[in-house]
C-alpha positions, 0 to 999 in steps of 0.5 A, a space after each residue: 345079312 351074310 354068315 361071317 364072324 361078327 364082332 359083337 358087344 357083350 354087355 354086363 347087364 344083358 349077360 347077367 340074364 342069361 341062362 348059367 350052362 354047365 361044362 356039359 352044355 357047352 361041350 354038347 353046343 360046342 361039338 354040334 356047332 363045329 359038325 354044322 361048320 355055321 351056326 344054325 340060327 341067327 344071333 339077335 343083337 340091339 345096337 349090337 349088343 348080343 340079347 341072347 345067344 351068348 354061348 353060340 358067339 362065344 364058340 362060334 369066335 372061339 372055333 371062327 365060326 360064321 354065323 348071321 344077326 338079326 337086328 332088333 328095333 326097341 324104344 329103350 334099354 329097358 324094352 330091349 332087357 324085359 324082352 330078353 328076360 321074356 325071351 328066357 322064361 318063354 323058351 328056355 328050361 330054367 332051374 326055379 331060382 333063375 325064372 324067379 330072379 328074371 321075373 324080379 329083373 323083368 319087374 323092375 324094367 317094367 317100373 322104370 317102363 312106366 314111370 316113363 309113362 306117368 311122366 308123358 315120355 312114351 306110350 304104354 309098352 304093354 297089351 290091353 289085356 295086360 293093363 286093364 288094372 290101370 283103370 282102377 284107382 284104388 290101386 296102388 301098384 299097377 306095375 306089379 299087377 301088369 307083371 302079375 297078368 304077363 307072368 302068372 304069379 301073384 302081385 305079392 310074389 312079383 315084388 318078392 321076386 324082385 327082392 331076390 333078384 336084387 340081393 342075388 345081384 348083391 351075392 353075385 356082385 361079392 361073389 359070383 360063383 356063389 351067386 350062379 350056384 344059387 341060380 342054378 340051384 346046386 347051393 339049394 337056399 330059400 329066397 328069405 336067406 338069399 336077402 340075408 346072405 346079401 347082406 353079409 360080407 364077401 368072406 361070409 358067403 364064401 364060407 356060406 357056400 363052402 360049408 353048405 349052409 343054406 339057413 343062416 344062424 342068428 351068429 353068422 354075423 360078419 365079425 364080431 360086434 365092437 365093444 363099446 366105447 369107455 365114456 370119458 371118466 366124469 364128475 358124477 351129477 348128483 341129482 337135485 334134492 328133493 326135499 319130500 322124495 322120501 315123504 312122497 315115496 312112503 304116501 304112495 306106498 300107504 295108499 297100496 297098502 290102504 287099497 289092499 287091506 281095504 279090497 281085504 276087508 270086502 272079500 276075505 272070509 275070516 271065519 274060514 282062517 287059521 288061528 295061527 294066520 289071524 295071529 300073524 296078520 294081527 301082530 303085524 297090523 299091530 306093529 303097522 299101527 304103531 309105526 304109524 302114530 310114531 310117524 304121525 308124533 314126528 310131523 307134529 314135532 316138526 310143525 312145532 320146530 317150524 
């Protein structure tokens, strides 16, 4: 195809993967771009959505700059995303957060990839010597361990990548200059406070950003918590009477005490007591006695009355 000033679709999501250049990186691209007066290589495109390149268009139309595209051929939206997040990780230099987060994207392309498989759609996008898992029937998540195989990382971490990837979409969603700074690494956060930044509302990770706070505390919550509700004044249930409550009460607590004095009995020394302890066990066991016969006097009392 000839050089011209193509006019190209930028789509969102294609967009989201590329790489963040900083006002140097564009200055740099700029300057070379406008000395050559064309671009240096074609801009790869899919139904003429751009897949990468996207600061060579922007400045190339910016100074009417021609340039060439070269049209791809995927089966799917999905094969066209992984290719391009494959495409970054392969040939790009990327600050660590963002090769993670292509790889959580990539993951996720790649389930939907398979779930096309599983119900017969299309055929296994991926080498053999990526899918060799899909033989073993005791594995659960295969997807992640084909991205494992393509990716070097572990099956635990794909997953985790994913996770990242999808509370950085949420940050970026809330707040993007907040979310490319994660990418970037100039807000330096750990992925378990992304997952939790993600949660918080627009004005918190702003303030998050702002004031540097990369481990959230327990009280950064977004506002303060509701008080409860007053419940409507009622007439207090009194509960049911229940006759031998207190006799019920009073026997299971003899019995602890019946359990105690005889584990007593079993291994106490007493020999090797004080007198003034025997004194005070004794004056006790005394008053318990006569409680006692008073309360077993009152249950005769009342067998009379009935």
């Amino acid at each position: 195809m000839s050089k011209k000033c193509h006019h190209l679709i930028i789509d969102d999501e294609f967009k989201a993967l590329s790489p963040i250049y900083s006002k140097e990186d564009y200055t740099k691209t700029e300057v070379n771009l406008v000395l050559l007066e064309s671009a240096p290589y074609p801009i790869k495109v899919w139904r003429n959505i751009i897949l990468t390149d996207f600061l060579c268009y922007q400045i190339c139309h910016k100074h009417s700059i021609p340039f060439e595209v070269e049209r791809m051929s995927f089966y799917s939206r999905n094969d066209a995303l992984l290719y391009v997040c494959e495409t970054y990780i392969q040939t790009e230099y990327l600050p660590e957060p963002h090769n993670r987060y292509l790889i959580g994207k990539a993951y996720s392309f790649m389930r939907n990839l398979m779930s096309d498989v599983y119900h017969g759609k299309r055929s296994l996008p991926f080498p053999k010597e990526h899918t060799q898992i899909l033989d073993n029937k005791y594995v659960k998540n295969k997807t992640a361990f084909i991205a494992s195989s393509i990716f070097h990382v572990s099956p635990t971490t794909v997953a985790k990548y994913s996770n990242f990837a999808t509370a950085v979409d949420e940050i970026r969603r809330k707040n993007k200059t907040v979310g490319d700074a994660i990418l970037t690494q100039s807000f330096r956060i750990s992925m378990e406070n992304t997952m939790l930044l993600a949660k918080l509302s627009p004005a918190r990770i702003a303030q998050a950003y702002r004031e540097g706070i990369s481990k959230l505390p327990d009280n950064f919550y977004d506002e303060q918590p509701p008080l409860p509700q007053k419940a409507n004044p009622q007439i207090k249930q009194m509960p049911i009477y229940d006759r031998d409550a207190e006799l019920s009460s009073l026997t299971l607590t003899i019995n602890a005490w019946n359990s105690s004095m005889e584990r007593f009995l079993r291994i106490s020394k007493l020999c090797l007591a004080s007198e003034e302890a025997k004194e005070k066990l004794n004056s006790s066991l005394v008053k318990l006695c006569n409680t006692a016969s008073l309360i077993q006097l009152k249950i005769k009392e009342s067998d009379n009355e009935q």
